[in-house]
Legacy VTK file of the C-alpha trace (Angstrom):
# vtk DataFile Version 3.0
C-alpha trace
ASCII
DATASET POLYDATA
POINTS 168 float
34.398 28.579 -11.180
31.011 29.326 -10.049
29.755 30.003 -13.429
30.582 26.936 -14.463
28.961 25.128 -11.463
25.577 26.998 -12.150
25.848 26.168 -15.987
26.563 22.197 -14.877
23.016 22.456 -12.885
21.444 24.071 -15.346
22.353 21.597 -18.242
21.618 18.944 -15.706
18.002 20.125 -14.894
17.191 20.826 -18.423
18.466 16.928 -19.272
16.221 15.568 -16.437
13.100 17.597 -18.136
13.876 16.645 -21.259
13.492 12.692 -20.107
10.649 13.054 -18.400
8.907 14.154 -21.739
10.156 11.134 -23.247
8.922 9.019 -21.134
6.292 6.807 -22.014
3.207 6.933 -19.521
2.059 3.885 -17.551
-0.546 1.427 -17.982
-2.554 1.139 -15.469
-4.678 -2.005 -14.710
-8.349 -1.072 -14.143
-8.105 -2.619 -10.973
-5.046 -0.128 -9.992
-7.074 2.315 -11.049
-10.497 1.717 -8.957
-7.903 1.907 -6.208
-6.746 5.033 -6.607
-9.951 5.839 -5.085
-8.107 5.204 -1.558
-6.042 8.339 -2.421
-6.360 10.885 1.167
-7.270 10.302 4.549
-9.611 7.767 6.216
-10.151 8.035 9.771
-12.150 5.449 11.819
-11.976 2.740 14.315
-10.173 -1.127 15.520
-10.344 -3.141 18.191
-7.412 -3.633 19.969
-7.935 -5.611 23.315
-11.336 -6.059 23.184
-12.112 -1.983 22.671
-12.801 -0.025 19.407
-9.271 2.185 19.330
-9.128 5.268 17.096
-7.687 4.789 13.998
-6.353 6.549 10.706
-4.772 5.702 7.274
-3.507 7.701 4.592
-2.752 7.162 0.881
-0.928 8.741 -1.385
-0.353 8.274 -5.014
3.453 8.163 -6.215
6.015 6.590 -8.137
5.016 8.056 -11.141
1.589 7.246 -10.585
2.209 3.348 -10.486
1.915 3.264 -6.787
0.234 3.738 -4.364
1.379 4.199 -0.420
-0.753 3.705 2.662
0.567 4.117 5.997
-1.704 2.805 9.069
-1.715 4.366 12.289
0.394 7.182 11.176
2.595 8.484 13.813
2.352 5.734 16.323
4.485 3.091 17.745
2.022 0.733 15.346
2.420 2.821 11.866
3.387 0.508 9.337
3.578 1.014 5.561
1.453 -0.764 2.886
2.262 -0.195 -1.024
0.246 -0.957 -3.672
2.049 -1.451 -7.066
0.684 -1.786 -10.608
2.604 -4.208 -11.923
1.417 -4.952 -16.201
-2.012 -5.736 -15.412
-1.979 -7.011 -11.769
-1.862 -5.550 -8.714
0.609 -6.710 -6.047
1.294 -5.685 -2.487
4.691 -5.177 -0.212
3.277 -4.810 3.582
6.184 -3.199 5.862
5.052 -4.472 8.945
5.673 -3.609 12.420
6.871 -6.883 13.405
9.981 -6.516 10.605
8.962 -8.587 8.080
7.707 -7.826 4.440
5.499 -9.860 3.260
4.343 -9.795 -0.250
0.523 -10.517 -1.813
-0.827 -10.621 -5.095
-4.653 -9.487 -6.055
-6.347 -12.630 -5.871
-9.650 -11.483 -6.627
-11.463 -8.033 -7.532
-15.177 -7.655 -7.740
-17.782 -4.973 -6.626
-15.512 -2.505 -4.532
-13.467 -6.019 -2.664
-10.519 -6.091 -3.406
-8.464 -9.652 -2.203
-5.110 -9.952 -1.570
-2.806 -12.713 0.044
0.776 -14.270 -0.208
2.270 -16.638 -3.098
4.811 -18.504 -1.622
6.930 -17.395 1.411
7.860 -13.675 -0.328
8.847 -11.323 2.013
9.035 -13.739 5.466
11.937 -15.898 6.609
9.941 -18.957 7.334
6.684 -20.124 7.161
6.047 -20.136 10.463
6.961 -16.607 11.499
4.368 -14.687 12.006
2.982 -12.370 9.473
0.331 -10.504 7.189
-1.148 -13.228 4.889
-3.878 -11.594 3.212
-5.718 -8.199 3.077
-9.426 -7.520 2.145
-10.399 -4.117 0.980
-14.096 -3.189 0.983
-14.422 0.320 -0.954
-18.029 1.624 -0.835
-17.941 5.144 -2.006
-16.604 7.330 0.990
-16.555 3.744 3.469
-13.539 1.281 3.490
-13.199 -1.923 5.765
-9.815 -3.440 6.105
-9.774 -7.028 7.086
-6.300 -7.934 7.887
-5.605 -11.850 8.397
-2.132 -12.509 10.317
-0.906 -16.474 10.184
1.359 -17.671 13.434
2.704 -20.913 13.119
2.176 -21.536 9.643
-1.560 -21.481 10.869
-4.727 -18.965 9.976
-4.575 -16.516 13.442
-6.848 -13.269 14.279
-8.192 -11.015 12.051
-7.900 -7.638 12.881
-10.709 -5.343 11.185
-10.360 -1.376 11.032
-13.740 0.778 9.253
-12.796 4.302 8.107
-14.758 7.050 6.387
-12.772 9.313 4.142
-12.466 12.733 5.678
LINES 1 169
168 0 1 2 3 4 5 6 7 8 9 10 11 12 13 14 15 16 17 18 19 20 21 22 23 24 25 26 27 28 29 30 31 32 33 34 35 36 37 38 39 40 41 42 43 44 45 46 47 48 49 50 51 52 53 54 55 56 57 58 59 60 61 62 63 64 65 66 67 68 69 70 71 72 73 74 75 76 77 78 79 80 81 82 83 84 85 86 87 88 89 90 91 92 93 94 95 96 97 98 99 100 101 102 103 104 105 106 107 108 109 110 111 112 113 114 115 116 117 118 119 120 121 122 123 124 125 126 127 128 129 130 131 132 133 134 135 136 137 138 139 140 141 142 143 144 145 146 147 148 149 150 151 152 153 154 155 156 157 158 159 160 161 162 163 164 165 166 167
């Protein structure tokens, strides 16, 4: 019986190898691909009531390569989880926000290291006015990355909370 078991496994992991050598690989969009210049750890500042806090991110390239996944303030009751996904030759965005709510953004604009994001239509939020992550701006200058996050309350434009990491 136990031969038979480890034969099963076997024939299983050899069938799993053999697909991933059919598979064909990605495209990438170039603008997926500047970003995977995020990939490690960033560690830098926010201000959060008026102070500059300590802050960190971290990204990580999976999926196959087609994604890529940031968490913010890893660790802490504020870590939420940002993925980036090549999608044909966009980029879009799912935010996993602390608050509960998902809200998704396309690339809007690329140009220069700044990369724009912000929501299409109510994706990812139950109403319009619940509050939420609307847009993200991504500065990239070589080992220097500014995150401008924009949140919308009330169907209206609210704070924007900027964090500035260098890559460590």
């Amino acid at each position: 019986m136990k031969l038979n078991a480890i034969v099963a496994i076997i024939g299983v992991a050899l069938s799993f190898q053999a697909l991933a050598h059919e598979m064909p690989a990605p495209k990438l969009s170039k603008d997926f691909q500047a970003l995977k210049a995020l990939i490690g750890t960033w560690t830098g500042t926010t201000k959060m009531e008026g102070k500059d806090q300590p802050a960190t991110v971290t990204y990580e390239l999976t999926s196959g390569g087609t994604a890529i996944a940031e968490k913010l303030m890893p660790g802490t009751p504020h870590e939420m989880l940002t993925v980036y996904a090549n999608r044909g030759d966009k980029v879009e965005v799912t935010h996993f926000c602390a608050v509960g709510n998902q809200p998704q953004m396309a690339l809007k604009k690329a140009s220069g290291g700044v990369y724009e994001f912000e929501m299409e239509g109510m994706k990812g939020i139950n109403d319009k006015n619940e509050m939420h992550m609307h847009a993200i701006k991504l500065t990239l200058a070589g080992d220097k990355l500014k995150q401008e996050w924009t949140n919308y309350n009330k169907g209206k434009k609210g704070e924007v909370a900027v964090f500035e990491f260098a890559k460590k």
